[in-house]
C-alpha positions, 0 to 999 in steps of 0.5 A, a space after each residue: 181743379 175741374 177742366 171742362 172749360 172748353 169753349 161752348 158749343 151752343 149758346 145754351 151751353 154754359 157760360 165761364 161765369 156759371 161754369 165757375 160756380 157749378 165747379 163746387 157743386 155736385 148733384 146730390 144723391 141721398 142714398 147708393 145705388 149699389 154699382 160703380 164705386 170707382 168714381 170721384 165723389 163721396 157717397 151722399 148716404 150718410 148725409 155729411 162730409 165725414 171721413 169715416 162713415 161707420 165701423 165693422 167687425 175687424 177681419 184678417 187682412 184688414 189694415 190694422 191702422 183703421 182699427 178703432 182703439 177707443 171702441 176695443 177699450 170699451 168692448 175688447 172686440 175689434 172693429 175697423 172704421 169704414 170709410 165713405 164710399 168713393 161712388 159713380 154717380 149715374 145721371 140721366 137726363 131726360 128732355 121733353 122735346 115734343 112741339 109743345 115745348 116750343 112755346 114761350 119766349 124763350 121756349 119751354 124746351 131752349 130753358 129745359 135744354 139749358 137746365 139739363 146742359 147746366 147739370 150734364 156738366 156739373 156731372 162730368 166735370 165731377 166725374 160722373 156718368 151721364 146718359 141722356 134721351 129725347 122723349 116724344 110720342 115715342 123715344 127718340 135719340 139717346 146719349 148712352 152713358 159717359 164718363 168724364 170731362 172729356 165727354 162734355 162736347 158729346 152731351 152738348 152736341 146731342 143737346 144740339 141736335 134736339 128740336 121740339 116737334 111731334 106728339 107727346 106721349 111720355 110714358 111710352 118714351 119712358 118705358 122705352 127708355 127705362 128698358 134698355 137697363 141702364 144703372 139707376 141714379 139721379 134723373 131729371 125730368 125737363 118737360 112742361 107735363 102737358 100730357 094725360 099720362 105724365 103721372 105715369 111715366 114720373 112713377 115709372 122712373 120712380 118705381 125704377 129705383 132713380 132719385 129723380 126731380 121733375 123740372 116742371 117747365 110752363 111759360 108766362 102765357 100758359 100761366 096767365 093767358 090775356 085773353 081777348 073777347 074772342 081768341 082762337 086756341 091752336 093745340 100745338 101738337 095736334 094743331 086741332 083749333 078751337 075759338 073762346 069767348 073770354 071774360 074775366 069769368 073763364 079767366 078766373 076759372 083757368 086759373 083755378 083749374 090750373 092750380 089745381 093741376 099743378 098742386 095735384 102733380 106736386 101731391 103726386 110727386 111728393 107721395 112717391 119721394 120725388 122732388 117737383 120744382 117749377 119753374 117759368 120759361 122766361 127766369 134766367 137759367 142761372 138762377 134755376 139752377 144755382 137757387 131754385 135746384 139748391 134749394 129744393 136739394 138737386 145740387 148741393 
């Protein structure tokens, strides 16, 4: 029985009801990350729940109970059977707490942050290890790495503190983050991607050796603005404006260019074994988390 039950400390933080049904799920991890193997999950590796995940030659002082009998009938050789490893899972979750996250209703960053709350104590609650940062034009605040149930109340008072203000610069932050050589894990990526070099930084935490999934964050107006006759746009990190004369026509070329940006972030991400899944601001965090992460292999 997990006991990460104690009262939230935030409303993003998740409620009893949620709790209950991410206490038999973890987040997965398709191969081992070579450290830590003193933790309380199975090692997702070979793919299933097996008790026995493969044999090697049998040595002295081995336990001669886990000696394979049926094989040393067929070769009379003896071999030992090899249990799943009992792995630490280092889980890094990273939030985009720049000023464009503030849009939506709710906000891009209030259902980023009530992903990654979700997901922090999934990881906790079962044992695992999980670090944090804010990424900004530059890095900005840092959970460092913790262990256990005990530690939920601290990932949630860091979540607490963050706000959506400043510029966007991704990469930087994420190399910022990627030197301080953490373990590689599982990473989460929240964040509305709205920035020319957003591909660069996905490749750096991929090329980091991290499983990571991109949680592509946009709100409703983004993705089908109403545009009137005349409207002005205000950039929301520069705060540079710009007037548009609507019409049907510049609608309809949004909407083609904005498929086309997301379809060319999802070929990217594909192409380097990353999992890209987006989704709106406005969808209850529930069902981001327990349908749209399950389905695309985050917690399983």
């Amino acid at each position: 029985m997990r006991r990460a039950d104690r009262a939230a400390p935030a409303s993003f933080a998740p409620d009893a009801a949620l709790r209950a049904k991410l206490a038999n799920l973890t987040l997965v991890s398709a191969r081992p990350h070579g450290h830590l193997h003193t933790g309380g999950r199975r090692s997702r590796r070979t793919g299933s729940s097996l008790e026995f995940a493969d044999h090697r030659a049998y040595s002295p002082g081995d336990d001669y109970r886990q000696i394979d009998w049926n094989i040393y009938a067929r070769t009379d050789e003896l071999f030992v059977k090899v249990r799943e490893s009992e792995e630490t899972l280092v889980t890094h979750l990273l939030l985009d707490a720049s000023a464009s996250m503030q849009a939506g209703e709710p906000s891009k960053f209030e259902t980023a942050r009530a992903v990654l709350a979700a997901l922090g104590w999934t990881a906790l609650a079962g044992r695992d290890v999980v670090a944090a940062a804010a990424l900004r034009g530059q890095l900005g605040e840092v959970l460092p790495p913790q262990q256990g149930e005990q530690h939920v109340s601290r990932l949630f008072d860091f979540l607490e503190r963050q706000q959506p203000r400043g510029r966007t610069a991704l990469d930087r932050s994420v190399a910022a983050y990627a030197a301080r050589a953490l373990p590689h894990g599982v990473a989460v990526l929240a964040s509305d991607l709205l920035a020319p070099d957003a591909p660069r930084a996905i490749g750096l935490l991929a090329q980091r050796g991290h499983e990571l999934t991109v949680l592509h964050v946009l709100d409703d107006e983004f993705v089908s603005p109403a545009f009137a006759d005349e409207v002005e746009l205000i950039d929301a990190e520069g705060g540079e404006r710009l007037e548009v004369f609507g019409d049907d026509g510049l609608l309809r070329a949004y909407r083609r260019a904005l498929r086309a940006w997301t379809a060319d972030l999802q070929r990217f991400c594909h192409r380097r074994h990353v999992r890209y899944v987006p989704v709106a601001s406005s969808w209850q965090v529930d069902d981001i988390v327990l349908r749209r992460l399950r389905e695309h292999g985050v917690l399983a």
